[in-house]
Z-matrix of the N, CA and C atoms (Angstrom, degrees):
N
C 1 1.441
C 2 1.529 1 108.69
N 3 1.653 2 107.50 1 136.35
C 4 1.454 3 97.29 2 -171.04
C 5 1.656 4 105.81 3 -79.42
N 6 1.659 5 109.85 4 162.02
C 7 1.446 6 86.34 5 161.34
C 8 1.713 7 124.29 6 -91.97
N 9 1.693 8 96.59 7 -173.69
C 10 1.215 9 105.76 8 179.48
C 11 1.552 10 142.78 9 -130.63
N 12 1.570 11 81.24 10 32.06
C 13 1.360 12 113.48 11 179.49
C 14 1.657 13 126.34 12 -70.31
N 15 1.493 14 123.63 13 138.90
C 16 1.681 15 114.76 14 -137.28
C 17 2.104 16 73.29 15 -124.68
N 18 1.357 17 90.65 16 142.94
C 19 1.645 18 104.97 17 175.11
C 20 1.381 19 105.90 18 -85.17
N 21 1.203 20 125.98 19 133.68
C 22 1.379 21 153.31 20 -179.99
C 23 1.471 22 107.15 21 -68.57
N 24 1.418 23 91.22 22 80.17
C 25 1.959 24 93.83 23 -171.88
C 26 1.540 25 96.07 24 -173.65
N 27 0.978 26 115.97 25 150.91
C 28 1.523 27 124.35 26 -169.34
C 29 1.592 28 119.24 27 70.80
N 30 0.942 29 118.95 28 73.58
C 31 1.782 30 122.60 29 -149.94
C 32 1.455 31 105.00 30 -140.75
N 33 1.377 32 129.52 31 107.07
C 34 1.440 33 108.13 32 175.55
C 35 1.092 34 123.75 33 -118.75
N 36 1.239 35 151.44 34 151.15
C 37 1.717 36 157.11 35 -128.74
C 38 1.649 37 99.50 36 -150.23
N 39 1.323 38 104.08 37 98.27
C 40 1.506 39 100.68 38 -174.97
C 41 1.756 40 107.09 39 -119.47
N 42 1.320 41 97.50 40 158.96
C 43 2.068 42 98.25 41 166.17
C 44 1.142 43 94.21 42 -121.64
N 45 1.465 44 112.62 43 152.48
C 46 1.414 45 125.92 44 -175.06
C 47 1.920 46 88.09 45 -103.56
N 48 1.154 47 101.75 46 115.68
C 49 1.642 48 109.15 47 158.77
C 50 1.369 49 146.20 48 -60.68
N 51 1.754 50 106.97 49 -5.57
C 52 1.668 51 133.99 50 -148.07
C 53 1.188 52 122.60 51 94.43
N 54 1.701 53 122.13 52 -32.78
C 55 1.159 54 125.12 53 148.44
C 56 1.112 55 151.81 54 -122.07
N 57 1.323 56 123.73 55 13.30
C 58 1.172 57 122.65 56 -155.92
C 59 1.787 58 82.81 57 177.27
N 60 1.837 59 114.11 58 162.64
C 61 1.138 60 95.95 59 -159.93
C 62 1.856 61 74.94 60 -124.42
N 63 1.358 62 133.16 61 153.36
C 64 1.297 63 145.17 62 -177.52
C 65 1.522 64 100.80 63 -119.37
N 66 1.526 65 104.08 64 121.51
C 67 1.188 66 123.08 65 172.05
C 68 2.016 67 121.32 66 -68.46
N 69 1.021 68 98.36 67 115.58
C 70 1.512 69 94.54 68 -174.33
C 71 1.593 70 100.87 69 -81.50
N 72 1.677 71 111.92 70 142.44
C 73 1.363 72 119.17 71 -148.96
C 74 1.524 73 101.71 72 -92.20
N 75 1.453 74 125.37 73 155.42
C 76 1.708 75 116.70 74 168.94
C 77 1.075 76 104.44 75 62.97
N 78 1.474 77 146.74 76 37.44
C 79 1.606 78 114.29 77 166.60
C 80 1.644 79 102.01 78 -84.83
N 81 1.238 80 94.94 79 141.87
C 82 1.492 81 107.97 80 179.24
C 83 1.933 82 114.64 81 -120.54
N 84 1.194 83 127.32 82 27.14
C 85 1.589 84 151.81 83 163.05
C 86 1.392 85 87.14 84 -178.03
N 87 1.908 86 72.99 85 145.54
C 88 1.521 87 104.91 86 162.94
C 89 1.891 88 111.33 87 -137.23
N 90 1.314 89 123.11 88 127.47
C 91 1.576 90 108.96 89 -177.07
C 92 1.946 91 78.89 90 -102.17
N 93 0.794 92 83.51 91 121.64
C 94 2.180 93 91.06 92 161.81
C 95 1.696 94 110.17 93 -75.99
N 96 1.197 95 113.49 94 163.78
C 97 1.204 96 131.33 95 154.76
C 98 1.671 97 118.33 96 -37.32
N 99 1.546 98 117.33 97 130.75
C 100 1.042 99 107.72 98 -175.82
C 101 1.845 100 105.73 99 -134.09
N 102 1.010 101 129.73 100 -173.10
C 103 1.456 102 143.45 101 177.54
C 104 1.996 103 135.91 102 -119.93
N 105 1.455 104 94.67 103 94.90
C 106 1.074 105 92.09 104 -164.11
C 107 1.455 106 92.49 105 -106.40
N 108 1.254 107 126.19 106 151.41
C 109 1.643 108 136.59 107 151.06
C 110 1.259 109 120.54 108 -96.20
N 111 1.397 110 115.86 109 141.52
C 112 1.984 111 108.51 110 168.60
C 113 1.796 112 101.70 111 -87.25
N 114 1.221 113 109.08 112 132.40
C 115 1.336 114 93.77 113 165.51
C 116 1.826 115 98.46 114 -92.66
N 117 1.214 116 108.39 115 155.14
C 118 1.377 117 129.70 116 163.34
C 119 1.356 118 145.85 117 -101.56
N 120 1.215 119 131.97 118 103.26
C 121 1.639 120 118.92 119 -133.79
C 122 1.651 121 87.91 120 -97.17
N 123 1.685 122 99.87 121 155.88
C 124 1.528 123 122.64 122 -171.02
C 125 1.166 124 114.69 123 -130.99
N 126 1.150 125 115.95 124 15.14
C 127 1.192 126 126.88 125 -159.36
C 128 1.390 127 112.86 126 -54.08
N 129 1.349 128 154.52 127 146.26
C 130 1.670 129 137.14 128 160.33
C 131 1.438 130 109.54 129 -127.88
N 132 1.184 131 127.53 130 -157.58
C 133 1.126 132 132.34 131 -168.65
C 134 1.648 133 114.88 132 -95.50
N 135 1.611 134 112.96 133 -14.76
C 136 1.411 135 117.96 134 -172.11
C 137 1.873 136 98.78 135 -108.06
N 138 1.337 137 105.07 136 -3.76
C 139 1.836 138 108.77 137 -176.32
C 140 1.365 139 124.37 138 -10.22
N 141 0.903 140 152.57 139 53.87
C 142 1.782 141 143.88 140 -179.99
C 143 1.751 142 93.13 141 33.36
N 144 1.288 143 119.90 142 128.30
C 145 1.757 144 132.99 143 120.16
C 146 1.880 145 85.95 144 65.90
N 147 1.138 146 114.34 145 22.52
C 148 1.715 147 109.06 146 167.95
C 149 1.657 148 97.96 147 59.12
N 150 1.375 149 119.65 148 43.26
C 151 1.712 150 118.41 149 140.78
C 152 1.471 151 129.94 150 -118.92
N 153 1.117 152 103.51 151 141.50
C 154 1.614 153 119.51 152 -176.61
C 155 1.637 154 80.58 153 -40.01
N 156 1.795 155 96.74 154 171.06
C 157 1.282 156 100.74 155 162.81
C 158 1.621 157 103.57 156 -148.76
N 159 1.176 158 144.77 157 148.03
C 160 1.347 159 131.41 158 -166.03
C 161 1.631 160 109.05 159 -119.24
N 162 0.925 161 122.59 160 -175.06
C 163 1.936 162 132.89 161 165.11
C 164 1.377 163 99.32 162 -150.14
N 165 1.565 164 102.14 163 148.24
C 166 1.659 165 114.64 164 170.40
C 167 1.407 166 112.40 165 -47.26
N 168 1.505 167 115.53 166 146.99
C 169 1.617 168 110.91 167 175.55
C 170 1.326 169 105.18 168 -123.74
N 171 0.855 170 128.51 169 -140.57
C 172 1.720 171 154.45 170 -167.40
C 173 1.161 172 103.42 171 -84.48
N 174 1.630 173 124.61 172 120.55
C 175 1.808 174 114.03 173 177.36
C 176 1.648 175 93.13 174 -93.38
N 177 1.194 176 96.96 175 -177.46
C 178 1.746 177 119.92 176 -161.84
C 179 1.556 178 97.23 177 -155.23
N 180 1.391 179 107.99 178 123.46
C 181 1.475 180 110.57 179 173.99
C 182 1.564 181 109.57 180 -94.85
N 183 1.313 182 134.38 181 26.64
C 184 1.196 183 140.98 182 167.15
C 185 1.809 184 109.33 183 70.17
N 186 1.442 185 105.67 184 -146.63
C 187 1.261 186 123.96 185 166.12
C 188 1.332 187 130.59 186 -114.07
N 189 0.973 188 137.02 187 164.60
C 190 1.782 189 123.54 188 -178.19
C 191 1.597 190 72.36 189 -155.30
N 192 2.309 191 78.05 190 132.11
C 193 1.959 192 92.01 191 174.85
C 194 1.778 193 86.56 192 -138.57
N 195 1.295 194 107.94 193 165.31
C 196 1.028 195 130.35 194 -178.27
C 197 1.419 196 121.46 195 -152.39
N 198 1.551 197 116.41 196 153.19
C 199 1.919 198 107.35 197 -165.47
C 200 1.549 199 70.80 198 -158.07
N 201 1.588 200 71.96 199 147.60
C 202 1.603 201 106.40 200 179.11
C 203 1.870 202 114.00 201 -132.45
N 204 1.333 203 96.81 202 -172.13
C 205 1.540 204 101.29 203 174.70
C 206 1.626 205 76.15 204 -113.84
N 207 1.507 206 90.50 205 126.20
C 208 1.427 207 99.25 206 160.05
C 209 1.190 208 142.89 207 -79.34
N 210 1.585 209 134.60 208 128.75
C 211 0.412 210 124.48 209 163.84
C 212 1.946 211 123.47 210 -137.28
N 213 1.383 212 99.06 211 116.19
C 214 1.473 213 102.37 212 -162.94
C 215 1.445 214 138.96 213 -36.39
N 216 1.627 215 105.75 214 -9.84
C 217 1.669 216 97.93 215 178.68
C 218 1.637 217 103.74 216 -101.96
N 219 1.449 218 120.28 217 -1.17
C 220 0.885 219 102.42 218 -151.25
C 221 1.409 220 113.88 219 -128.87
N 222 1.901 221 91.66 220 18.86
C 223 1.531 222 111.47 221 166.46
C 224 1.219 223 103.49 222 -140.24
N 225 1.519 224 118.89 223 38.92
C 226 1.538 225 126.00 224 143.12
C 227 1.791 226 116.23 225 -44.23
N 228 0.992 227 101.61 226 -35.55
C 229 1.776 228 105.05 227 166.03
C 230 1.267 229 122.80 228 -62.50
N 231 0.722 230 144.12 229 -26.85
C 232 1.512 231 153.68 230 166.95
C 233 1.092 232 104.45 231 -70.48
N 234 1.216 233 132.89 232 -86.47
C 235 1.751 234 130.64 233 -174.37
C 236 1.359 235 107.18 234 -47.41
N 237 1.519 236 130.54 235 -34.23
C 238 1.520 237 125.32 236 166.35
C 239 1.879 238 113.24 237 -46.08
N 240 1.499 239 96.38 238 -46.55
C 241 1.103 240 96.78 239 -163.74
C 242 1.787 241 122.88 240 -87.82
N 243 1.683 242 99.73 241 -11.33
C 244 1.237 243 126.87 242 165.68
C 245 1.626 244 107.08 243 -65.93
N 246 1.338 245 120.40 244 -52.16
C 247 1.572 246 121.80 245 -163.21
C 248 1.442 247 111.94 246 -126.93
N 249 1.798 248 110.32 247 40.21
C 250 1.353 249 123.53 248 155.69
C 251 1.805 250 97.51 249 -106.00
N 252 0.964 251 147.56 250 -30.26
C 253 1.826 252 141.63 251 128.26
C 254 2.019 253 64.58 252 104.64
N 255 0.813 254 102.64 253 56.63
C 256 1.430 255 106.16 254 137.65
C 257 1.981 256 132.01 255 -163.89
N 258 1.408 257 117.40 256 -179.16
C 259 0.958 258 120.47 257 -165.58
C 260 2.065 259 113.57 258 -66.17
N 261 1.397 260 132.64 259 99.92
C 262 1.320 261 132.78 260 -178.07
C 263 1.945 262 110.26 261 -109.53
N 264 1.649 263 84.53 262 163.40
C 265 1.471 264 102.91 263 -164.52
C 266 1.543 265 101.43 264 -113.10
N 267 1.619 266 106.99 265 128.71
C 268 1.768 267 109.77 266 -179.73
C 269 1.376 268 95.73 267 -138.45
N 270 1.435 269 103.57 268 154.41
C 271 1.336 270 108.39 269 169.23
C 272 1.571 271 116.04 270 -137.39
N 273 1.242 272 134.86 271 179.98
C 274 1.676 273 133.52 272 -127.96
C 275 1.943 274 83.57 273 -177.18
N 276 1.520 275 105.62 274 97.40
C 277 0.986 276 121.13 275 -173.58
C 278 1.721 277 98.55 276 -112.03
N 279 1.391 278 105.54 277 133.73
C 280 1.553 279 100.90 278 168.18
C 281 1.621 280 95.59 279 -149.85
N 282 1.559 281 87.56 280 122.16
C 283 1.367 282 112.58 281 -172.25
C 284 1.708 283 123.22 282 -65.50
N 285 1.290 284 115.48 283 16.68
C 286 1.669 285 118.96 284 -168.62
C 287 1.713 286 91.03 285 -129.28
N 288 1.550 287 110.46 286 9.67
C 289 1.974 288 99.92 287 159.27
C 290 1.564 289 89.75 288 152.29
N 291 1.317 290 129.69 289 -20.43
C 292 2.291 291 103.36 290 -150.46
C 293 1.602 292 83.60 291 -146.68
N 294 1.646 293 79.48 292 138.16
C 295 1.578 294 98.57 293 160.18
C 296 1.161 295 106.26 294 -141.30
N 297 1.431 296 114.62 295 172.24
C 298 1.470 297 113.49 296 169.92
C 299 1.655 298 113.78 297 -141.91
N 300 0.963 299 134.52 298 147.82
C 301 1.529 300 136.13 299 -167.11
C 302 1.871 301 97.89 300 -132.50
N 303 1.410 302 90.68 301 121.17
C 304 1.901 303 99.19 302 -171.92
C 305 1.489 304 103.88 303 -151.25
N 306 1.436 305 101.84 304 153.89
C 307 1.431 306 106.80 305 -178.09
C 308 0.982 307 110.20 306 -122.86
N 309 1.283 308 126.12 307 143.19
C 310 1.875 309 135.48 308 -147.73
C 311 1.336 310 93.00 309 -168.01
N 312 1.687 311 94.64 310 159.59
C 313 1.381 312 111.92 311 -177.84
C 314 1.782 313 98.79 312 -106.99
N 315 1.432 314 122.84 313 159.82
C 316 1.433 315 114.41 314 -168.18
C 317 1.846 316 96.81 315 -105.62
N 318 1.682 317 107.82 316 101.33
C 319 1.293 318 109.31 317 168.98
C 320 1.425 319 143.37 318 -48.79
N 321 1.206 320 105.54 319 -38.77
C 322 1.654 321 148.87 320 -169.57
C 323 1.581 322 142.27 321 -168.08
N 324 1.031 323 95.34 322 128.90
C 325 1.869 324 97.03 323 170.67
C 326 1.386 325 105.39 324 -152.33
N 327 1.235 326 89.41 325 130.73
C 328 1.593 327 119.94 326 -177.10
C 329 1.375 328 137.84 327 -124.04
N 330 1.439 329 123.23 328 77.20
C 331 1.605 330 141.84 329 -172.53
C 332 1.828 331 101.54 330 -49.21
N 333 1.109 332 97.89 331 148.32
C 334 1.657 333 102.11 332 178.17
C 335 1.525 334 93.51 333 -143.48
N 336 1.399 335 117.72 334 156.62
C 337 1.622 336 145.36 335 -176.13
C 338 1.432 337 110.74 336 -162.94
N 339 1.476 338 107.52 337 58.30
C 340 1.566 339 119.40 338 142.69
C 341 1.758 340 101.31 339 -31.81
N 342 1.655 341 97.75 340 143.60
C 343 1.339 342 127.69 341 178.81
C 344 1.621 343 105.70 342 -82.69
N 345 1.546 344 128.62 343 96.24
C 346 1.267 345 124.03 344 155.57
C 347 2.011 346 97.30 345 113.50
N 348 1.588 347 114.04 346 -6.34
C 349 1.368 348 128.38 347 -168.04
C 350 1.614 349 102.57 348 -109.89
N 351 1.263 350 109.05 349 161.35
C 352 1.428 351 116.28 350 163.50
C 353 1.580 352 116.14 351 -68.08
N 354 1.089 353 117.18 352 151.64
C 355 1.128 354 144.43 353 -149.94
C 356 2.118 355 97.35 354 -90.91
N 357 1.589 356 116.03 355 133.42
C 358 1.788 357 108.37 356 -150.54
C 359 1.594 358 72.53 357 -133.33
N 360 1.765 359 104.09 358 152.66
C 361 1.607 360 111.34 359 146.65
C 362 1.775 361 99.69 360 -124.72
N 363 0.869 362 122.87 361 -166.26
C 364 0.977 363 151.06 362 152.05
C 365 1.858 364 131.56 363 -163.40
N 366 1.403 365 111.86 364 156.57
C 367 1.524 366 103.01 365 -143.55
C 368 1.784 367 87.10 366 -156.79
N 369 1.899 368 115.78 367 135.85
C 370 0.895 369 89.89 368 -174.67
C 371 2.022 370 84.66 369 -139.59
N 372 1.657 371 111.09 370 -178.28
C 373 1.225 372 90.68 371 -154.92
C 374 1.811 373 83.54 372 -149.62
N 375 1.319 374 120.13 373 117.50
C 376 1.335 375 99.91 374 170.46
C 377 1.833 376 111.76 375 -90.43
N 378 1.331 377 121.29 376 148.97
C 379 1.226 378 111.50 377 -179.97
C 380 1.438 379 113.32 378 -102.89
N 381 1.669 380 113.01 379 132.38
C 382 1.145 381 100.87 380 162.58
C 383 1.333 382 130.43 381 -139.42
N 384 1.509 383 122.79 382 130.67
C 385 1.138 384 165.02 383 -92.94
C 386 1.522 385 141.12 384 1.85
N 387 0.944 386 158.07 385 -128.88
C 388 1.284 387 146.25 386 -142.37
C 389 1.603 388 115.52 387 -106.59
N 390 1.689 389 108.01 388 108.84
C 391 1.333 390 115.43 389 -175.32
C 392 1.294 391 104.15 390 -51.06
N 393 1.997 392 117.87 391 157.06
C 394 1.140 393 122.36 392 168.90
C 395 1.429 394 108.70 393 -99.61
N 396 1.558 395 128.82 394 124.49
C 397 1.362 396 107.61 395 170.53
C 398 1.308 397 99.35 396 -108.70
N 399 1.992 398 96.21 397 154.59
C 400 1.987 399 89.77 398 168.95
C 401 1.493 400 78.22 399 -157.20
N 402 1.860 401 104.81 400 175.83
C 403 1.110 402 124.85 401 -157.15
C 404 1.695 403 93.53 402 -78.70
N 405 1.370 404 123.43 403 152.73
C 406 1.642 405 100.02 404 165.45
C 407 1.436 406 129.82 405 -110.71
């Protein structure tokens, strides 16, 4: 069976502005949104055979970070959205089937200028609550 595994290329990293969503330029990684659960322990004093016992908790859609080749005019969006200290909407389009649309607060961004190298940011995004996925 062949596989059906999709190459990590064609990927776009956008912020939605209120209207319209602006593609952030050069990203070269993307970590997407991911799924964590808390488990919650229940444990009591009569537990089955002396084991903990747990219940589902609270999911967590993680962090989504992304790095680019920087270039300064054209991640003016990011620092907008870093030092407006409120809640924004991005989405993570990949053109061979999945996107996802999530709203996160902007943790960090971090420009780099290696000596004699191209010029790096990196940018990181915690999400909070429940990514949208749809086909794209």
């Amino acid at each position: 069976m062949p596989s059906s595994a999709v190459l990590g290329y064609n990927v776009d990293f956008s912020i939605y502005n209120g209207s319209t969503y602006t593609q952030v330029a050069e990203v070269t990684d993307i970590t997407w949104p991911g799924y964590v659960r808390d488990a919650v322990e229940v444990t009591y004093m009569e537990s089955a055979d002396q084991f903990r016992e747990y219940i589902p908790g609270l999911m967590d859609g993680g962090e989504v970070t992304i790095e680019m080749n920087w270039v300064p005019a054209a991640t003016d969006a990011i620092i907008t959205a870093l030092t407006a200290n409120t809640l924004g909407q991005f989405k993570i389009t990949h053109n061979a089937g999945a996107n996802v649309v999530f709203k996160a607060i902007v943790t960090a961004y971090q420009p780099q200028s290696p000596l004699g190298e191209k010029l790096t940011a990196s940018a990181t995004f915690k999400v909070s609550g429940k990514p949208t996925w749809a086909a794209s």
